[in-house]
C-alpha positions in Angstrom: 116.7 103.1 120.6 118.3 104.3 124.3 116.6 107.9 123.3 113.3 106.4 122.3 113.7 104.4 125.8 114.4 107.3 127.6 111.5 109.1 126.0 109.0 106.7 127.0 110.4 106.0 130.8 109.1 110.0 131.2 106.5 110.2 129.4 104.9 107.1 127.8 104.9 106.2 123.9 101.3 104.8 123.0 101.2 105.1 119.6 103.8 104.8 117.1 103.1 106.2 113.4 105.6 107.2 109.9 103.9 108.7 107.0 107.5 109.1 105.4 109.2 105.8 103.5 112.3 106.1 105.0 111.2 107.0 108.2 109.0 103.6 108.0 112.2 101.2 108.8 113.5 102.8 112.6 109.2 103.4 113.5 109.1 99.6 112.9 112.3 99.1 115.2 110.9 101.2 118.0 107.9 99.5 117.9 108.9 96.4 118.5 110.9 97.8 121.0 108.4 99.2 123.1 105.4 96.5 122.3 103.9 98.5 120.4 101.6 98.3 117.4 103.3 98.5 114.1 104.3 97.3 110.9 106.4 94.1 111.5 110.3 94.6 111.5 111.0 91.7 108.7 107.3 93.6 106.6 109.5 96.4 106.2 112.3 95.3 105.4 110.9 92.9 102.2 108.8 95.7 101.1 111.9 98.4 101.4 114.3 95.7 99.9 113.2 95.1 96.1 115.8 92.4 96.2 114.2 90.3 98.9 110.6 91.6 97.9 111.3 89.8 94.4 112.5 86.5 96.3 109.5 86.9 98.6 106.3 86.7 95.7 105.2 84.8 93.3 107.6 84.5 90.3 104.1 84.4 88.1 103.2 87.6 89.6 107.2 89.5 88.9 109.0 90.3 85.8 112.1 88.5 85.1 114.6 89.7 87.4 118.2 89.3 88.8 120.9 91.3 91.3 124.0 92.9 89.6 127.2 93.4 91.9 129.4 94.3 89.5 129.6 94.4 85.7 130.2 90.9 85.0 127.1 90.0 86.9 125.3 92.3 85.1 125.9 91.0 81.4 124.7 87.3 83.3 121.4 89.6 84.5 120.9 90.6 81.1 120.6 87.3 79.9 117.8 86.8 81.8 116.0 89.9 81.7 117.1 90.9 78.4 117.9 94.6 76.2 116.4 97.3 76.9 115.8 96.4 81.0 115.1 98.5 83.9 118.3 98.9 86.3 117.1 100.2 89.6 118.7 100.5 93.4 117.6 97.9 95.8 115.7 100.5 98.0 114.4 104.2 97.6 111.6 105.7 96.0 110.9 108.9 94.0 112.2 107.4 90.7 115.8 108.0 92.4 118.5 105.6 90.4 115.8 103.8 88.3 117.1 103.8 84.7 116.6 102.0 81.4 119.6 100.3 80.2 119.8 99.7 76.9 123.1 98.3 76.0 126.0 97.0 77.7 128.4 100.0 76.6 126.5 102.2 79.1 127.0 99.5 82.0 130.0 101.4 83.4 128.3 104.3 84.7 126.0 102.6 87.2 126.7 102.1 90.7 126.3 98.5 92.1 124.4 96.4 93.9 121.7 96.7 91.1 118.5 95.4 91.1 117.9 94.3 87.3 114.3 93.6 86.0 112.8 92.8 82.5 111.4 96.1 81.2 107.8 95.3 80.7 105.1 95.8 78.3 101.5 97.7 78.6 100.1 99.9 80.7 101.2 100.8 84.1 99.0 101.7 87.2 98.9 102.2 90.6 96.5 100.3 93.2 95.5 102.4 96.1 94.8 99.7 99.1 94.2 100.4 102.6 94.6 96.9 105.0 93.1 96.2 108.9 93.9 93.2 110.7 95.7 91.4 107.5 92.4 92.2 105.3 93.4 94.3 102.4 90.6 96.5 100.8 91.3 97.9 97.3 90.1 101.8 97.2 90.7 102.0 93.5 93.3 102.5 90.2 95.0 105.4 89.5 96.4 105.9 85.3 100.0 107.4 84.9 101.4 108.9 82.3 105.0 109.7 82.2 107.2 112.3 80.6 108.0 111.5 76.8 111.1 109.0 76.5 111.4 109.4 80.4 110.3 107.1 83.6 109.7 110.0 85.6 105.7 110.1 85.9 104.2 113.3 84.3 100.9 112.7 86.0 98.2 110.6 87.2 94.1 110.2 87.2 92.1 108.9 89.5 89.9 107.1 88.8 91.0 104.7 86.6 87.7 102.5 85.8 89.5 99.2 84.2 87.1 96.1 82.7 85.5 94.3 85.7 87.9 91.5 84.8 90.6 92.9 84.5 90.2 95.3 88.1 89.4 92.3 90.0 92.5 90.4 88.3 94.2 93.2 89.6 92.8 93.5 92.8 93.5 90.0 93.4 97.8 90.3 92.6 98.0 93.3 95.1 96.1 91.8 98.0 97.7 88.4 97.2 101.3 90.6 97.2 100.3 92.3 100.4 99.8 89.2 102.5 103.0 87.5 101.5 104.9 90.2 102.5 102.9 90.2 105.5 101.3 93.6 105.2 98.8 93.7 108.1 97.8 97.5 108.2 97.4 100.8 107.0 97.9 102.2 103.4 99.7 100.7 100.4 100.7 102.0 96.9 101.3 99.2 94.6 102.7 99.6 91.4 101.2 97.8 88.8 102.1 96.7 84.7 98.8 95.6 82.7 100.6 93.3 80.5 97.4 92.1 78.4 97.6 88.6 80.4 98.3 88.3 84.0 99.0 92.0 85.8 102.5 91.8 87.1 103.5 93.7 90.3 106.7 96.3 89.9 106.7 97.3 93.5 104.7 98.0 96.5 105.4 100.7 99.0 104.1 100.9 102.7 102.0 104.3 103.0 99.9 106.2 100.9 100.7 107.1 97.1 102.6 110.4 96.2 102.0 112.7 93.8 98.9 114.0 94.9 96.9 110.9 94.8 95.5 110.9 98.2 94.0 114.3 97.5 92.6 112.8 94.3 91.4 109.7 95.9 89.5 112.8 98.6 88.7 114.6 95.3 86.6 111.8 93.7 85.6 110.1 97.5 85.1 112.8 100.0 87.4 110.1 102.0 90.9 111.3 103.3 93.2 108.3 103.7 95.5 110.3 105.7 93.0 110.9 108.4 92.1 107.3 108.2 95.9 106.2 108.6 96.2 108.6 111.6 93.3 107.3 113.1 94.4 103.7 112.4 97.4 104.2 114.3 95.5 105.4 116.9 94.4 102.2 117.4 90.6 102.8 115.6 89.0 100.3 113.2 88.1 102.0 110.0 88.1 99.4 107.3 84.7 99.8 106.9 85.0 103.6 106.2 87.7 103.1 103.2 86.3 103.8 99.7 85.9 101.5 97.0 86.0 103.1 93.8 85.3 100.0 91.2 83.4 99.9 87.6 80.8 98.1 89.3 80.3 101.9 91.1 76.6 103.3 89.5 77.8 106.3 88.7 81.2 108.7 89.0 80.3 112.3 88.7 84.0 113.9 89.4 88.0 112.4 88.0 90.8 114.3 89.6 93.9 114.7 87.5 97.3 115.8 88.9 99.6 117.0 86.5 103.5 117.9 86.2 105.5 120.2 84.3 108.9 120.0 83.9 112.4 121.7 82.1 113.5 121.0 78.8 117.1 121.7 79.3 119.0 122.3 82.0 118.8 125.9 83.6 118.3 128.6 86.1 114.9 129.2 86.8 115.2 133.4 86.5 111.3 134.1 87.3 107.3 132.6 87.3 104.3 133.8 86.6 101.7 134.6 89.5 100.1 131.3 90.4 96.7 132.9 92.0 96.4 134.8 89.1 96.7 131.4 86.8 94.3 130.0 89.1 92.0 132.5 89.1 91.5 132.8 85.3 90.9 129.2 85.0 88.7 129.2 87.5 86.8 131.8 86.1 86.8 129.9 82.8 85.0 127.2 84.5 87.6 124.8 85.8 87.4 123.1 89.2 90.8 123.2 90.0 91.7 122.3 93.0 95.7 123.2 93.5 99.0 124.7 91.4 102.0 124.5 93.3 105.6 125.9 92.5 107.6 122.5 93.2 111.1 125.2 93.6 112.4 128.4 94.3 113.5 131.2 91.5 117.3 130.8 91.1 117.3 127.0 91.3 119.0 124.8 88.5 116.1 123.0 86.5 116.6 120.1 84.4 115.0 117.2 82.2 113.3 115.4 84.9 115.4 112.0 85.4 113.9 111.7 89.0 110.4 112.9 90.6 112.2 116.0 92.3 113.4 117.6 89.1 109.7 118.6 88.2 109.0 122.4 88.4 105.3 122.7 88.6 102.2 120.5 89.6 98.5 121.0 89.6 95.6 119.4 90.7 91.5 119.6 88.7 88.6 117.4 88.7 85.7 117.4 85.5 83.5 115.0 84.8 85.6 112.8 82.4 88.9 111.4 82.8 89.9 113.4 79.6 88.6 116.1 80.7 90.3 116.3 83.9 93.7 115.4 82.6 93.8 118.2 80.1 92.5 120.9 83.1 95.1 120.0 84.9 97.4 119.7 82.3 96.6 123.3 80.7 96.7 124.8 84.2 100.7 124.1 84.1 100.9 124.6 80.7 99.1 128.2 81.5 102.1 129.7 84.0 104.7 132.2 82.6 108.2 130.3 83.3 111.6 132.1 82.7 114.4 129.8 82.0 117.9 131.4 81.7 120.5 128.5 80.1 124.2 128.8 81.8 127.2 126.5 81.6 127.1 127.6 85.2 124.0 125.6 85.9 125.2 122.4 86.3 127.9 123.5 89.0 124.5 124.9 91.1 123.3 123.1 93.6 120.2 125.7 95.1 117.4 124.0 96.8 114.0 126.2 97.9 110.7 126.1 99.2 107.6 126.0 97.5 104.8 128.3 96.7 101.3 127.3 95.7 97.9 128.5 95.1 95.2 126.0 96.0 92.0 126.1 98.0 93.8 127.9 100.4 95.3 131.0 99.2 97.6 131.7 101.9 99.3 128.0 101.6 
């Protein structure tokens, strides 16, 4: 706070903004600080802490969940929840420490304080929102699909055009979710199980989704949320500008898939293919894609993704049918040459890169 202070006595702070989750806790402190326009201190923390965020909503509208300190306390949680359950840590994001426990014998390798929640069943989505003045505007569902026998999401479509009842029934949890956290502005990314009664919220996260999906919202919309949160902070009213993608829309001429490829062992990636050139030929096979991106760096360890940064490769494509879309972008990873070199050195290896893509802009 003293540097922020010091910072604004030269040169005033008019704006504060954090497009980052865990930059999203000291923006709020700084704001109230200053006096300036923010998310609320005590928003943050409910929405950052799943704990208090369960506490906070609507038992009808949460799974079946309790806090583990220790083991004992987790065979009481387990009661309640019951086997197979998700174990999870009480903040973060990124699928980091979020696990399915499915007997007590594996109970000594977690680390405590544990969030521990029923492991639902259905179909989960996301719920793109975007919120002005405490009045929360739904811009549409995104599907996800995740890795086989994983949590890790393998990729995502957007739009994801639900019965009328049932997107309205969904609608309603998330902006119901919003407000009693307190949620006033900006984007949200709720997480969402479709349970064949009531939808029932997993989590909600202050700022845009990940994995691509504001590009895909852009894709499908023309509408960048970014550029609408910016603007937001900048103390604009936009509400009326953010998109509303619902099955009551006439008619939906693009779906933007964003897909993920990951390792099957763990390993040293030794080489890839040329993305442009991957890019190239699909595009001249008649596919709108829209991005392929190398998620690391050659030499890196590689393994079965257990967490969203373990993924090697991602691409982006729009068609004119969800299916359509999800296997463009799916065949576009599938499509690039990878070289995987297994070691009992790769383990021990601890190599983090950049990235290289090929996308709309060939030089990025």
């Amino acid at each position: 706070m003293a540097r922020a202070r010091t910072i604004d006595a030269r040169v005033p702070i008019t704006h504060v903004m954090a497009f980052h989750e865990y930059n999203v806790d000291l923006a709020a402190i700084v704001a109230a600080d200053l006096g300036l326009p923010f998310h609320d201190v005590e928003t943050v923390r409910s929405v950052r802490d799943k704990h208090r965020m369960r506490q906070l909503l609507d038992a009808a509208d949460s799974p079946r969940w309790a806090v583990a300190t220790d083991e004992e306390s987790l065979r009481r949680a387990v009661v309640s929840t019951g086997l197979p359950c998700i174990v999870k840590p009480r903040d973060g994001s990124g699928s980091d420490g979020v696990g399915l426990l499915g007997s007590l014998h594996d109970a000594g390798r977690l680390s405590h304080p544990l969030l521990v929640e029923q492991l639902l069943r259905g179909r989960e989505v996301s719920v793109e929102a975007f919120s002005e003045g405490g009045v929360h505007k739904v811009v549409g569902v995104t599907a996800k699909h995740q890795f086989a026998g994983s949590l890790v999401e393998e990729g995502h479509m957007f739009p994801l055009l639900l019965d009328p009842v049932d997107h309205e029934a969904v609608g309603e949890v998330v902006r119901r979710t919003l407000s009693t956290l307190g949620v006033s502005s900006g984007p949200s990314h709720t997480e969402v199980f479709l349970t064949g009664s009531e939808p029932v919220v997993v989590e909600t996260h202050l700022r845009a989704g990940g994995d691509r999906i504001p590009e895909m919202v852009q894709d499908v919309t023309g509408t960048s949320l970014v550029d609408l949160w910016i603007r937001q902070c900048l103390g604009e009213r936009i509400l009326d500008e953010v998109p509303e993608v619902s099955p009551g829309t006439d008619h939906h001429p693009t779906y933007s898939a964003t897909w993920y490829r990951g390792a099957n062992a763990t390993a040293i990636l030794a080489g890839v293919g040329d993305l442009r050139s991957v890019v190239a030929q699909h595009r001249a096979a008649g596919l709108d894609v829209r991005s392929l991106e190398l998620r690391v760096s050659v030499g890196d360890v590689v393994r079965v993704p257990t967490r969203s940064g373990d993924r090697l490769l991602v691409g982006r494509a729009c068609a004119a049918s969800p299916d359509a879309a999800r296997e463009a972008a799916r065949a576009l990873v599938a499509a690039v040459p990878v070289e995987l070199v297994t070691s009992e050195l790769a383990p021990s290896v601890t190599s983090h890169g950049s990235r290289t893509a090929a996308s709309e802009e060939p030089s990025v």
